[in-house]
Every structure is written in C-alpha cells, then in structure tokens.
N, C-alpha and C positions, 0 to 999 in steps of 0.2 A: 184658636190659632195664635201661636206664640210671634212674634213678628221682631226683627234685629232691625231694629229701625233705620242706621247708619247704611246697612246694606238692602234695603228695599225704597222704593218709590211708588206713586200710583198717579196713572195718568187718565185722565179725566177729559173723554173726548166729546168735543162739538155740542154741549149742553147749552144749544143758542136758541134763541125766537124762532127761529126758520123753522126750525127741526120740532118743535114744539108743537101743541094743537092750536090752531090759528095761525100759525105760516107759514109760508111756500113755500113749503116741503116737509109739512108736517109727518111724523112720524106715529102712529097709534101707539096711545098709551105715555107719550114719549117725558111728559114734565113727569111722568111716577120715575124718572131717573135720578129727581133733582134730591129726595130725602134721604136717598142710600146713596149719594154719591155723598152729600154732605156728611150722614153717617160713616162714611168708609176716610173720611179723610182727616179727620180726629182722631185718625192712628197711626198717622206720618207724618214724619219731617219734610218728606221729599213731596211735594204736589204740584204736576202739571197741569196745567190747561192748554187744551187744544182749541183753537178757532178756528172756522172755514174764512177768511176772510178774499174773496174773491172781486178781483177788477171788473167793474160794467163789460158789456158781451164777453163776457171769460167763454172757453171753448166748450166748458161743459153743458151750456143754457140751450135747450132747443132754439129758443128764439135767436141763436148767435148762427142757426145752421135753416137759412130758407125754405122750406117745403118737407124739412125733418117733423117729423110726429116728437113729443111727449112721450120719452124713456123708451123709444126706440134708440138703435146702437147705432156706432159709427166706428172709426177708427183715427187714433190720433197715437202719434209717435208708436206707431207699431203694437199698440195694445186694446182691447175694447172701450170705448166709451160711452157710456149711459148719456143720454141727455135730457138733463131736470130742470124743472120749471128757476126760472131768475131767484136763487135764494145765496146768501149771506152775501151779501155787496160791500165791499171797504166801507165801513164807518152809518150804513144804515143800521135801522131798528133791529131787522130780521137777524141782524148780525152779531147782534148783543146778546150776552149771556144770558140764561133765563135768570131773571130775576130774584128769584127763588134762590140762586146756587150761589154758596159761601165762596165769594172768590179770593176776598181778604186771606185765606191760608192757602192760596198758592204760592211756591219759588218761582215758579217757572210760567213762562204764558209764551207758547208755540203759534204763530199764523203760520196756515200755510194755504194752499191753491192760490197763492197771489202772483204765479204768472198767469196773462192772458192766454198764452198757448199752450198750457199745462196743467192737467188736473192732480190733487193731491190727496188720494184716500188716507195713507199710512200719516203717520207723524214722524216717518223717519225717513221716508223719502218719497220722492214724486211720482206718477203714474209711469214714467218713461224706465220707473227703474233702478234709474242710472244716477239722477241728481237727488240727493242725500239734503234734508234738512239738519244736519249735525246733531241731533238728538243722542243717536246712538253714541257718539263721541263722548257728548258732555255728561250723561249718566253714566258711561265707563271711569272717566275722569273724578266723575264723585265717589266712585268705589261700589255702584249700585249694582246689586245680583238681581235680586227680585224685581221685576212689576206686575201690578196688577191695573187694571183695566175696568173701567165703569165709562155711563156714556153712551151716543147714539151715531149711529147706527151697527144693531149687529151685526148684519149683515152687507155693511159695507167698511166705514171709516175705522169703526171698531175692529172688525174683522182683521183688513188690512196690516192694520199699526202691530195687533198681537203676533199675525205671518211676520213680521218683519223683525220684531224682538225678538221671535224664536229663534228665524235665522240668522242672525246676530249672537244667539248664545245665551239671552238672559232665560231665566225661569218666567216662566207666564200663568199668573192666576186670572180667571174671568169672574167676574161679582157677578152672578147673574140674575139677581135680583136688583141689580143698575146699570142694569143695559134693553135697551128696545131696537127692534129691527124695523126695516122698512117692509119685508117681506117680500120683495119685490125681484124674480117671482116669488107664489106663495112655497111655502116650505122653506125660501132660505136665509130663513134666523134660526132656525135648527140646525138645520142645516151648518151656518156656520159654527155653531157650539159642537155639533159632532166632530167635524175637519180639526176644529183646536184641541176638542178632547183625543182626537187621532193621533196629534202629532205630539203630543206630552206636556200639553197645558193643562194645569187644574181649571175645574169650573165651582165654584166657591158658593158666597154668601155675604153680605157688607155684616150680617150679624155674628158672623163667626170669628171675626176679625178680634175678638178679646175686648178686655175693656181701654178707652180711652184716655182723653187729657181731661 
C-alpha cells in the first residue's frame, strides 16, 4: 500500500490502562493493539492520539446513576448510553497510555469525554452529536484526505470516530489487525467492521502499510 504521506493521517484511539487487561474496562486481547499500532505509525507524518480522559462521576459510570446495573442503558442528550464501570479519570493510572505505545511520534493528542454531562465516543465529536471536538477542522486545514484508524474499542470509540470521518468526507482505512472490540453485545466487533466495510471504508492490515522510516 503506497501511502501520500502529506495527504494521510492515522489516528490512534484510546490505547490506555483502562482498556487494557487489568483495568476497569478491560478490553479481550486489547494490549495486542499496542505492536501494530506502533508498527502502523512509522509510516506517517501525521499521528493522533486519542484519550478517554473523564471527570470523577462523569455521566457514563454506572456508579454516577443509583440503582442502575453495569452496561445497562439509559438516555442522556437524547441518545443511548451505556453505563461502564469508573475507567479513564483525569490524570489517574487507568488513564495513561499503555506503556507499551510509542507516543513520542505523535502531532496531535486529542482528550475528549471530559465533560461531566457528556459522553464522547468519536474523536470528532460528542455523544449529543452536536458539539464537535474540532478534529475534523484541524486535519481539513492540514490538507489530510486519508485516515486510518487503529485502537480500542471496535465496537465502540473506534467505530464511532470512523462513522464520523466518513461523514465528514474523508476516506477511511481500518487496521484490523490493531484494533479490539469490547463485543459488548457478543457479535458487535464484526459487526462493526461489517457496517464500515458497508459504507466505503477499507478494512486493511498495519503490514500492508509498505515499508517505513
């Protein structure tokens, strides 16, 4: 895969502790994200990182909702909302890059779900919709066409950011050999790779990427 470096990006979501094996909210499988994401980003100039960085009782914590169950739903700003166990908290452990992940060769470092009353799957904007993290802006402004996407979860954060570059206009590649789902339910991390390969996103490989720096 030949790659115009000037006009591609890759954005590199939520590879934190939480999302890892051993915390709260681990993901299956989820640190085998951290080698192919490192391998996929030695073939760009452009590298984002996404962080979940959320405020103590943020609205998504079951614990923020009395008598709610553990990723049972609810509804906040007129959309569904999952509610998961207390993970990435401004400036805790959980919240920290996995160790593992070359962060030194990012431009860009993205928090987002840091309001309390608003959850933030996509990296380009908030669960409401409506409020836009300027992502989308600032890689128009670079002259970026392409992203590709590595990172957890497939079937959520992942998911999300790609629906939202498509509808946006960029081209969407998916690494899929650096990306893990929550599966939650079971089937949709397929699931999501189907819906993207649906709407005109490639789904890829960090090895096919050519050779690097």
């Amino acid at each position: 895969m030949q790659l115009e470096r000037s006009k591609c990006a890759l954005i590199v979501v939520d590879v934190q502790n939480d999302f890892c094996p051993g915390g709260a909210l681990a993901v299956r499988d989820g640190d085998a994200v951290v080698e192919a994401s490192n391998r996929a980003m030695r073939y760009f100039d452009n590298v984002i990182l996404t962080q979940d960085w959320h405020p103590e009782a943020h609205i998504s914590f079951a614990a923020s909702w009395p008598g709610k169950e553990l990723f049972s739903q609810v509804e906040v700003a007129g959309q569904p909302q999952t509610l998961w166990p207390v993970h990435c908290v401004a400036g805790s452990p959980g919240a920290d890059f996995h160790p593992g992940l070359e962060t030194d060769r990012a431009s860009i470092l993205l928090r987002k779900g840091r309001s309390k009353d608003l959850d933030s799957y996509s990296a380009f904007a908030e669960n409401d919709k409506k409020t836009t993290t300027g992502l989308g802006g600032l890689l128009r402004s670079l002259g970026i066409v392409d992203l590709f996407f590595t990172g957890l979860a497939t079937d959520y954060c992942v998911l999300f950011s790609a629906l939202d570059a498509l509808a946006l206009g960029f081209r969407v590649t998916l690494l899929e050999d650096a990306v893990r789902g929550v599966d939650l339910p079971a089937g949709s991390a397929q699931a999501a790779l189907d819906r993207l390969a649906g709407l005109g996103a490639f789904i890829s490989n960090s090895r096919d990427l050519g050779e690097g720096r």
